[in-house]
N, C-alpha and C positions, 0 to 999 in steps of 0.2 A: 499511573494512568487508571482511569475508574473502566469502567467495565465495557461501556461505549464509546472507545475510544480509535481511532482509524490512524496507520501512519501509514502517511500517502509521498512514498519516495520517487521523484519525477525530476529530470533535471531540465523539463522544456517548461519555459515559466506559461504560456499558452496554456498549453495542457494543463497547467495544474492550475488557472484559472477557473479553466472553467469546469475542471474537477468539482473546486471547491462551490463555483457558481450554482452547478446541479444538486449539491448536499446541501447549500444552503436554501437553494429554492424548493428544496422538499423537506425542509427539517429534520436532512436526518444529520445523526451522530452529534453527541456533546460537546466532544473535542475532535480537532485533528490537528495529526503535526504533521510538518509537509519537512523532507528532506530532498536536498538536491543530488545528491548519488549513493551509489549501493554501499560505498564507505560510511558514509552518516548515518544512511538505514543502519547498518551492522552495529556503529557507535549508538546510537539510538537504542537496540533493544538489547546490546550489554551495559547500556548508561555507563559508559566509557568519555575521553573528550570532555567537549562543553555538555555530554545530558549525563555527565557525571552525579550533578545533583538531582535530577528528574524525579519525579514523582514513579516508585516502582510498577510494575507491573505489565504485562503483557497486551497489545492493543487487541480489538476485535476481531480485526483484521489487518491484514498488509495491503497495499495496491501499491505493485511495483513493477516500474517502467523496466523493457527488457533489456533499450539500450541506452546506458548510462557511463557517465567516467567513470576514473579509479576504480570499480569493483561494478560488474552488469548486473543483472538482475537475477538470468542464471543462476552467477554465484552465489548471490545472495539469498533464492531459493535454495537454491544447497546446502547452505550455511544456515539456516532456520532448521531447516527438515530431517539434518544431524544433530541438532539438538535436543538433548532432551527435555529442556526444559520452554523449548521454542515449538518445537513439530508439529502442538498441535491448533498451533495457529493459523488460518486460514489463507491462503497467500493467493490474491487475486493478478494475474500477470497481464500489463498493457504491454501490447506491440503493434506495430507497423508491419512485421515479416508475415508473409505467407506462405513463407519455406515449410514446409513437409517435415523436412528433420527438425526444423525447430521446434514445430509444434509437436513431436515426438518425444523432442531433449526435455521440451518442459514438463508433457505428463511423465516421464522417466525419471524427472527430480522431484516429483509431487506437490505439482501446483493443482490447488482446488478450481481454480477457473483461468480464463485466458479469455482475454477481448482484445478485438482487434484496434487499434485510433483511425484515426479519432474514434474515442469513447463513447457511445451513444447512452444514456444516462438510464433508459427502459433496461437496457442488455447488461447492464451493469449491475443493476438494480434484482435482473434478473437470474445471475451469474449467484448476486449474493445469498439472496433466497434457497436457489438450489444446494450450497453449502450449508444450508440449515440456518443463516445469519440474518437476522433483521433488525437491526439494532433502533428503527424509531424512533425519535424521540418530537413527538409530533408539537408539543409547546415550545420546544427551548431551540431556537438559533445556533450553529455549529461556531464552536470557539476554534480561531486558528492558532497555531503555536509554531513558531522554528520560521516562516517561510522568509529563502533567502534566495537573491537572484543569481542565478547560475554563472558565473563568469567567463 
């Protein structure tokens, strides 16, 4: 993956519509790959599976849904953040919960941001910033890669 690259793991194809609708209608990011759960995320950034051939590298960012099949988002935060070759990627968390503990559990696992959904694309935007992140790319149109409808 080049350098402005976004994996956007979401298992609500909505959501990740209009994920993608807001990055495209602001130009940002070069690429993004959209997986449908925290298993694929995981396969994804060990290019394990089908992204066994994938192009290396670590994406800009993560934005990962909290509630997902086969592996949550939690985990999958947890699973980057013990990594050492993962951790110091940026892991932005979408939820739905206004639980207290949750939003506890996830600064406890070392998420950079958390937004509520639906996603409002300013707070998003603004979430990434705060993380130090702007990735811009104000000529070129977001390439999508991977997106599969959640069964």
């Amino acid at each position: 993956m080049n350098m402005q690259s976004i994996l956007l793991a979401d298992d609500d194809s909505l959501d990740v519509e209009l994920t993608l609708a807001e990055l495209e209608q602001n130009h940002l990011a070069n690429k993004v790959a959209v997986v449908k759960d925290g298993e694929e995320a995981l396969n994804f950034l060990y290019c394990r599976g089908k992204f066994e051939t994938r192009e290396g590298g670590n994406p800009i960012v993560v934005l990962l849904d909290f509630k997902m099949r086969k592996v949550d988002g939690l985990e999958v935060l947890k699973t980057i953040k013990a990594d050492e070759n993962l951790k110091t990627i940026p892991v932005v968390l979408l939820t739905s919960s206004c639980e207290e503990k949750d939003l506890i559990r996830f600064q406890e696992s070392g998420v950079s941001a958390y937004l509520r959904k639906p996603v409002n694309f300013n707070e998003l935007m603004q979430a990434v910033r705060q993380i130090g992140l702007f990735w811009a790319a104000l000529d070129q149109q977001p390439l999508v890669t991977g997106i599969e409808e959640p069964s």
